[in-house]
C-alpha positions in Angstrom: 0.3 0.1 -38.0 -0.1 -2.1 -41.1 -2.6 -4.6 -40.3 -1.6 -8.6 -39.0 -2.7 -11.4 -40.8 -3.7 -13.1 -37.7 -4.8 -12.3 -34.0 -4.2 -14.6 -31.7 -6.4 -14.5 -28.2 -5.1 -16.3 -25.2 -7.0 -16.8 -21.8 -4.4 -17.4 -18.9 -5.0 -19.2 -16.0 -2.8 -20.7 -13.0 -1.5 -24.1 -14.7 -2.7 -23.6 -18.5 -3.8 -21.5 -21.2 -6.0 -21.2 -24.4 -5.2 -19.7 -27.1 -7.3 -19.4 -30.4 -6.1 -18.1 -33.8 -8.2 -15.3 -35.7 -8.1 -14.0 -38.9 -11.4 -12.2 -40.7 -14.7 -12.6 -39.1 -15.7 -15.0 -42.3 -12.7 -17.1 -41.8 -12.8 -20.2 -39.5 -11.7 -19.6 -35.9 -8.4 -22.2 -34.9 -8.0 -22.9 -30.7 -6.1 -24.9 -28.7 -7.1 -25.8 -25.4 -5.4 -26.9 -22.1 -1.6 -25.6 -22.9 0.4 -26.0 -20.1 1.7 -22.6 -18.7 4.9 -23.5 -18.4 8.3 -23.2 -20.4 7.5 -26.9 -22.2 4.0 -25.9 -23.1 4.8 -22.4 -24.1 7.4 -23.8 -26.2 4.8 -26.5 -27.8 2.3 -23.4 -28.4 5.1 -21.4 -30.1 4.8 -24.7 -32.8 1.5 -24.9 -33.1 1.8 -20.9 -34.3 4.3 -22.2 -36.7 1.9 -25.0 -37.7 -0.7 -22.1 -38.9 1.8 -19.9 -40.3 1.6 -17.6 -37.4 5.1 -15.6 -37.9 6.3 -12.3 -35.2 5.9 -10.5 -38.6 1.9 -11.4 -39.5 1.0 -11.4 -36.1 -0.5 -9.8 -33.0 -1.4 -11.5 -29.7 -3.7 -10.4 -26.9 -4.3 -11.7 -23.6 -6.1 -9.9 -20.6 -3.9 -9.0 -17.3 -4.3 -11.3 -14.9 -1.1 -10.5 -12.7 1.5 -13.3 -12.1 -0.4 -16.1 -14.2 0.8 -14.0 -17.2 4.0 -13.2 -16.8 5.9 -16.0 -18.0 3.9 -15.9 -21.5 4.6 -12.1 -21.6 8.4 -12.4 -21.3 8.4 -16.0 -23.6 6.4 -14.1 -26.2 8.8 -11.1 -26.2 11.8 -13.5 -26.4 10.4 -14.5 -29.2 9.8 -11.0 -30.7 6.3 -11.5 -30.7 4.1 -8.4 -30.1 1.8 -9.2 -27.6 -1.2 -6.5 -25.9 -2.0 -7.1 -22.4 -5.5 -5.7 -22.0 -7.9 -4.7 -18.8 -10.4 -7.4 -18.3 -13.2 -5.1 -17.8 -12.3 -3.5 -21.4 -12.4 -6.7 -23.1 -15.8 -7.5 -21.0 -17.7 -4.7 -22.1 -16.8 -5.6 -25.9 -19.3 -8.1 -26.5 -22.8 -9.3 -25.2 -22.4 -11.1 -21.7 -25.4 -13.7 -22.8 -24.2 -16.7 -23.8 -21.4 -19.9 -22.9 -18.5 -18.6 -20.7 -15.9 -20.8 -21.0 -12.1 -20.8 -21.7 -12.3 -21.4 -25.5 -15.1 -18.3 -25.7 -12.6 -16.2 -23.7 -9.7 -16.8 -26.2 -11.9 -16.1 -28.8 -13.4 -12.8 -28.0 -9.8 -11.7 -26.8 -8.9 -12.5 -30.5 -11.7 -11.2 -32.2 -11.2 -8.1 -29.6 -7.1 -7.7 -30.6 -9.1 -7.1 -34.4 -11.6 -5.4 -33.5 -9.2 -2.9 -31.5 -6.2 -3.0 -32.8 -5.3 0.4 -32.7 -6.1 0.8 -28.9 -4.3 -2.0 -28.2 -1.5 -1.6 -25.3 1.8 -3.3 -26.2 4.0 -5.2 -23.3 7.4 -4.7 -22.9 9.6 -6.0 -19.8 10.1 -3.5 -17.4 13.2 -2.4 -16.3 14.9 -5.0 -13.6 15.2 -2.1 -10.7 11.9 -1.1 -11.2 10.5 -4.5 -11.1 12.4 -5.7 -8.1 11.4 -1.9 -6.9 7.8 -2.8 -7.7 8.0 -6.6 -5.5 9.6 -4.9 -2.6 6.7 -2.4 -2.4 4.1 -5.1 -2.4 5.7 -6.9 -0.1 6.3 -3.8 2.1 2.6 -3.2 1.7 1.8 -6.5 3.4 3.9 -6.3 5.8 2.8 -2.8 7.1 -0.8 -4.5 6.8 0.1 -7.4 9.3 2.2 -5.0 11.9 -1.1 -3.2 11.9 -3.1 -5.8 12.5 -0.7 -7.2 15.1 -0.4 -3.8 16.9 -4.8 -4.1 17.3 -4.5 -7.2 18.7 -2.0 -6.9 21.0 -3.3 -3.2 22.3 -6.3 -5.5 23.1 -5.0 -8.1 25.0 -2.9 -5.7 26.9 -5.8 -4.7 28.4 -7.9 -7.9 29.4 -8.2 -8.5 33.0 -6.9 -11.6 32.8 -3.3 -11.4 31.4 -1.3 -14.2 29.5 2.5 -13.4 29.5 3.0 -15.9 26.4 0.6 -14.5 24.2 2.0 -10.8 25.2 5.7 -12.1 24.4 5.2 -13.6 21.0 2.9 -10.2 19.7 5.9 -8.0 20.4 8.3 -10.2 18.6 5.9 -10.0 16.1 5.5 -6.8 15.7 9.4 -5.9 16.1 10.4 -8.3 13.7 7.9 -7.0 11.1 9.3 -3.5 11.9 13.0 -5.0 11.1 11.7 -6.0 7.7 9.8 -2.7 6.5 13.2 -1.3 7.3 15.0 -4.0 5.8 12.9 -3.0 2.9 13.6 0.7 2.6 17.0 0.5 3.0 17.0 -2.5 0.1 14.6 0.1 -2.0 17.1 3.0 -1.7 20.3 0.8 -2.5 18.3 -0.1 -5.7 17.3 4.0 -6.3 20.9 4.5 -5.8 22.6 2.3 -8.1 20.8 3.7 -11.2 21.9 7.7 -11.9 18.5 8.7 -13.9 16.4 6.8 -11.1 18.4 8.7 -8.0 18.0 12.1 -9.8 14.6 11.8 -10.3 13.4 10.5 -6.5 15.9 13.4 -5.5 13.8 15.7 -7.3 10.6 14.7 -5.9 11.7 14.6 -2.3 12.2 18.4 -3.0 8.6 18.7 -3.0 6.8 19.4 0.5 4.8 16.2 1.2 6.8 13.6 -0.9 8.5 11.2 0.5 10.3 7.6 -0.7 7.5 5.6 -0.6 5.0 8.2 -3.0 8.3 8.7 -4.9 9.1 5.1 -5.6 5.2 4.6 -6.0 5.6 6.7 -8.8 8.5 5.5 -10.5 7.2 2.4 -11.0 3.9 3.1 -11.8 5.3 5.4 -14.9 8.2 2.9 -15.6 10.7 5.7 -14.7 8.4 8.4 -16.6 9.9 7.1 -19.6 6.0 7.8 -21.3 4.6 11.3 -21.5 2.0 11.7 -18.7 -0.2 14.4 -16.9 -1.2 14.5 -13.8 -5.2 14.0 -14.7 -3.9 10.5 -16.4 -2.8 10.3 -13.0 -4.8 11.3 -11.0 -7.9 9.2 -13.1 -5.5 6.0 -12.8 -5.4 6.5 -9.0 -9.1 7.3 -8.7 -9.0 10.3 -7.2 -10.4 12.5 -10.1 -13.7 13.6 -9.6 -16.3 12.8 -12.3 -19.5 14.5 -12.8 -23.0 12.5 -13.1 -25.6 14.6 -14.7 -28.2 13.7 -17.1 -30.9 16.3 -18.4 -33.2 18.2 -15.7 -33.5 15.2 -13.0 -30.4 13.2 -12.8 -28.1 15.6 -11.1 -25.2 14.1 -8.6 -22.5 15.7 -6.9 -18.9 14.9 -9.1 -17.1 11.6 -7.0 -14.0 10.1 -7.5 -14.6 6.8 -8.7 -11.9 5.1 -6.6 -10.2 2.5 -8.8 -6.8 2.1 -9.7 -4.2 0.8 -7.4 -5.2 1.9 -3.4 -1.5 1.6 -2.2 -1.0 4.9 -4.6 -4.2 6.9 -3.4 -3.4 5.9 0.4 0.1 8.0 0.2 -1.5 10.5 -1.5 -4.1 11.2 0.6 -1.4 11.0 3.6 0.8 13.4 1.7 -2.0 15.8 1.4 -3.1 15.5 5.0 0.3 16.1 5.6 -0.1 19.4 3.5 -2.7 20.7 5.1 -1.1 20.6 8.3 2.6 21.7 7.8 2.3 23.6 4.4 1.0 27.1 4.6 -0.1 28.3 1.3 -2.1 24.8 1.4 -3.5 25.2 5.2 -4.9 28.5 4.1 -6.4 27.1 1.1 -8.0 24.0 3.2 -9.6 26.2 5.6 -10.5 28.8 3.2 -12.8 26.5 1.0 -13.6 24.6 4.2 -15.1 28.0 5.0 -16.9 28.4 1.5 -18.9 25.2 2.3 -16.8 22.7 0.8 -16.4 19.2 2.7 -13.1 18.6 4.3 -12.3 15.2 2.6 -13.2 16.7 -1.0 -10.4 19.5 0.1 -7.9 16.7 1.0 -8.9 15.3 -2.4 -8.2 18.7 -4.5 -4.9 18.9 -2.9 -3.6 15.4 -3.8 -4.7 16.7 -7.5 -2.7 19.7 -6.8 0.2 17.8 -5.8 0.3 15.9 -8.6 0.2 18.4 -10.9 3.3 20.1 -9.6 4.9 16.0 -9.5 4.2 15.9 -13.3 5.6 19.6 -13.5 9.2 18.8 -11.6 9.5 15.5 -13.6 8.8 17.4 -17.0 11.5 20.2 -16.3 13.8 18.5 -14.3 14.1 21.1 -12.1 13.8 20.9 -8.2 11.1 22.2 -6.1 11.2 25.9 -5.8 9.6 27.1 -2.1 8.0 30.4 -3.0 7.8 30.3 -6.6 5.9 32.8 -8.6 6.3 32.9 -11.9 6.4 36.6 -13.9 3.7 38.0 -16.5 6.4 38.3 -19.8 4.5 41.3 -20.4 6.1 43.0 -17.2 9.7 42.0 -18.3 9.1 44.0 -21.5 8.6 46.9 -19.7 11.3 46.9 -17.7 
């Protein structure tokens, strides 16, 4: 990538932004506080960039992910053809020294000085894909819902069995709890109609419910998380984006640990696959006979579960890279045996 003339940092809160202009670390540092984040202000900021000669074509913007309060820059910037990096917080953190002022203006200029600093790591922003994205809200909402019928389901198990009884409270926790059953339902159904009306998206969650311990929600998990495994991935990408790939922690003769999965990365994700590989264990045999056979070698049950869900993935990434379905059975055949025959 040929270098930008500028790099422009921009710290994004609820109601407004900042945004500062960099250019070389000798050259003067332009910011602009307390933009509104909102089409009006967004469209002010866009002048101000014209003010400084801050073209799509000299330019490169950065701005940490900070969920919904970005969103509406990200897709107003990309209107505009501007190429804009949304980076992990922590990574920008770690970039400079923590002493110092903390305050928005800082924060838009170390994101600047960060976008040159880094330019080539930098992670471009492009709209998703308006079935995955509405795929993506209905998950989350799904998610919280499941939460709260949980939670509802504890409660009321509790009061069912107090000595004293109140019919009232009884009443309204069971219309509760069926009318947040209706809308995970609701959901599903509303998540397969989507899957359905696009032809690459159905073939691909029909290939993955081939696989023993799949099912729609790990599938659709997936397909948004990959954007329709429209990048090339593995399945250690994977598996270290849903924190369950085991890192070791040793350092000369006395700092010895035993390798953990640091557990980061979005739980939703590493919940289903640690059901799916529970699920494994129980109704698969080639992977009941492995659990119990390293079970059996010493190994703890839960870091079994855990090798399975790596396992799993692997053979996710490998139906998604041939396109092929799940094969019950499959062995595959040393060439050098064909050649003899």
């Amino acid at each position: 990538m040929q270098r930008p003339n500028f790099y422009v940092g921009i710290d994004v809160a609820s109601a407004t932004f900042t945004a500062t202009i960099f250019t070389e670390p000798a050259n003067p540092i332009k910011t602009k506080v307390e933009i509104a984040n909102s089409v009006e202000g967004l469209n002010g900021f866009i002048q101000w960039l014209n003010e400084h000669h801050v073209t799509p074509n000299n330019a490169v913007l950065c701005t940490e992910a900070t969920g919904v309060y970005g969103e509406l820059l990200c897709h107003f910037l990309a209107s505009q053809e501007y190429r804009i990096a949304v980076e992990p917080p922590l990574k920008v953190k770690r970039a400079f020294n923590t002493t110092g002022h903390k305050t928005d203006a800082v924060d838009s200029a170390q994101i600047a000085e960060y976008a040159h600093r880094f330019l080539d790591e930098l992670n471009f922003w492009k709209p998703n894909d308006a079935i995955i994205e509405q795929i993506k809200v209905l998950l989350a909402a799904r998610e919280q819902f499941s939460t709260q019928l949980i939670a509802n389901i504890t409660a009321f198990k509790t009061l069912d069995r107090k000595y004293i009884q109140i019919p009232i409270a009884n009443q309204m926790y069971k219309e509760t709890i069926e009318y947040l059953k209706a809308n995970i339902k609701d959901i599903d159904k509303e998540i397969k109609r989507l899957i359905d009306q696009d032809p690459t998206f159905r073939q691909m969650i029909g290939l993955m419910l081939t696989i023993p311990g799949v099912g729609l929600l790990l599938a659709s998990n997936l397909l948004v998380l990959t954007q329709g495994f429209t990048k090339p991935i593995t399945a250690k990408q994977l598996a270290a984006h849903a924190g369950i790939c085991p890192y070791q922690y040793v350092s000369g003769s006395s700092v010895f640990k035993r390798p953990r999965s640091r557990r980061y990365g979005p739980p939703m994700l590493r919940k289903l696959l640690y059901l799916a590989a529970l699920s494994l264990r129980t109704h698969n045999d080639d992977f009941r006979k492995y659990f119990y056979r390293k079970v059996a070698e010493g190994k703890s049950k839960r870091l079994v579960i855990n090798n399975i869900a790596n396992k799993l993935l692997v053979i996710i990434c490998a139906i998604m890279t041939s396109r092929t379905q799940f094969i019950s059975n499959y062995r595959s055949i040393n060439p050098a045996l064909l050649n003899c025959a």
